[in-house]
C-alpha positions as CSV (number, residue, x, y, z in Angstrom):
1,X,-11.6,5.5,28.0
2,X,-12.8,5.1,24.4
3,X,-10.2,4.6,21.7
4,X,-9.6,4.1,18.1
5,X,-6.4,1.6,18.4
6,X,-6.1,1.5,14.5
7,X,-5.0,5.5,15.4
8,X,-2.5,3.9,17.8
9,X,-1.2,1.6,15.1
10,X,-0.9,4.1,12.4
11,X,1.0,6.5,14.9
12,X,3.4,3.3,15.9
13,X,4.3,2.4,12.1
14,X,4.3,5.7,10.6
15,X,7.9,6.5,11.3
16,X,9.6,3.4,9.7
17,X,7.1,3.4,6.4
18,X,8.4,7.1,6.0
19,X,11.5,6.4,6.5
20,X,11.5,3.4,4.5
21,X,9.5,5.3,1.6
22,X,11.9,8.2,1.7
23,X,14.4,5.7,0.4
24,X,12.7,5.2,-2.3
25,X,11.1,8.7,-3.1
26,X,12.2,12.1,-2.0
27,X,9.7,13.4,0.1
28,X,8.7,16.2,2.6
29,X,8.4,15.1,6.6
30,X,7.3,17.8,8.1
31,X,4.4,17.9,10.5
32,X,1.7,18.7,8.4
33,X,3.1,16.0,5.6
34,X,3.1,13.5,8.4
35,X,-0.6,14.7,9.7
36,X,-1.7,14.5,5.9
37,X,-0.3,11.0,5.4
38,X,-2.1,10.2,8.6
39,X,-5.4,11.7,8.0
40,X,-5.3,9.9,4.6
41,X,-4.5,6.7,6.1
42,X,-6.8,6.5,8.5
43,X,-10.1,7.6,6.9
44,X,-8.8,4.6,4.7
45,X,-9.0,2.1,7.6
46,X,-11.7,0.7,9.3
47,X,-12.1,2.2,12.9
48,X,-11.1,-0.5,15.7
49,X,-12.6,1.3,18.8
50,X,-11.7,-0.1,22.1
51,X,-12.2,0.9,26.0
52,X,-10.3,-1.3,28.1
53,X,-6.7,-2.5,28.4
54,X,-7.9,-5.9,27.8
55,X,-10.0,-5.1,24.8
56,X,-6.3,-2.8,23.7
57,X,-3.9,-6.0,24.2
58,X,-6.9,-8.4,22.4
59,X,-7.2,-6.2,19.1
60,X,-3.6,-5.7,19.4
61,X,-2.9,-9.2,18.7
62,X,-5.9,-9.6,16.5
63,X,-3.9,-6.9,14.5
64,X,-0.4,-8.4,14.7
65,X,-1.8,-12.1,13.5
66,X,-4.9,-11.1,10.9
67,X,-3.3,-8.6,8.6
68,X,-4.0,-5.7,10.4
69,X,-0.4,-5.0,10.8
70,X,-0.1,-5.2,6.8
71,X,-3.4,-3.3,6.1
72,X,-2.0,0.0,8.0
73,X,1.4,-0.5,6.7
74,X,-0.2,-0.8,2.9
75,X,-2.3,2.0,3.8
76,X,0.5,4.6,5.0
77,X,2.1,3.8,1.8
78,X,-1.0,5.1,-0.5
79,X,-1.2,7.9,2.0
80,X,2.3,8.9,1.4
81,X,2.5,9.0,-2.1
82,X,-0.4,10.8,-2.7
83,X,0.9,13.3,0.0
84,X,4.6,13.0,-2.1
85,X,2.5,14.0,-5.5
86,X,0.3,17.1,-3.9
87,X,1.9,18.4,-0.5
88,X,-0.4,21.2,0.6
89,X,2.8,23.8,1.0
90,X,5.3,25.2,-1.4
């Protein structure tokens, strides 16, 4: 089955950079906050499409030792504090 993995990465690190940004900034986490944060995030990143459990446990590593890991993470941090500046609900 075809699949973005940088998706699956963004979905797997979300939760601590939030949690780890709230910290620092107050900050809405409701759903949409999150999706916003995500959508943001991701239409930063390049697309890392994969179909097999091979090619997902390859770019998985290729992620964990070439930055890919630190791209998302920095990426997730823009996305939440432009969501932190404008949420899109009162």
């Amino acid at each position: 089955m075809l699949h973005n993995y940088t998706e699956t990465a963004v979905l797997q690190l979300l939760n601590d950079v939030i949690k780890n940004h709230q910290k620092e900034n107050e900050m809405c986490t409701c759903e949409r906050c999150r999706q916003d944060i995500m959508a943001i995030a991701l239409n930063n990143l390049p697309p890392s499409y994969i179909v097999t459990d091979t090619g997902e446990i390859i770019t998985q590593v290729s992620f964990n030792q070439f930055g890919g890991r630190a791209q998302v993470i920095t990426q997730i941090m823009k996305a939440a504090e432009i969501v932190a500046s404008n949420p899109r609900h009162k």
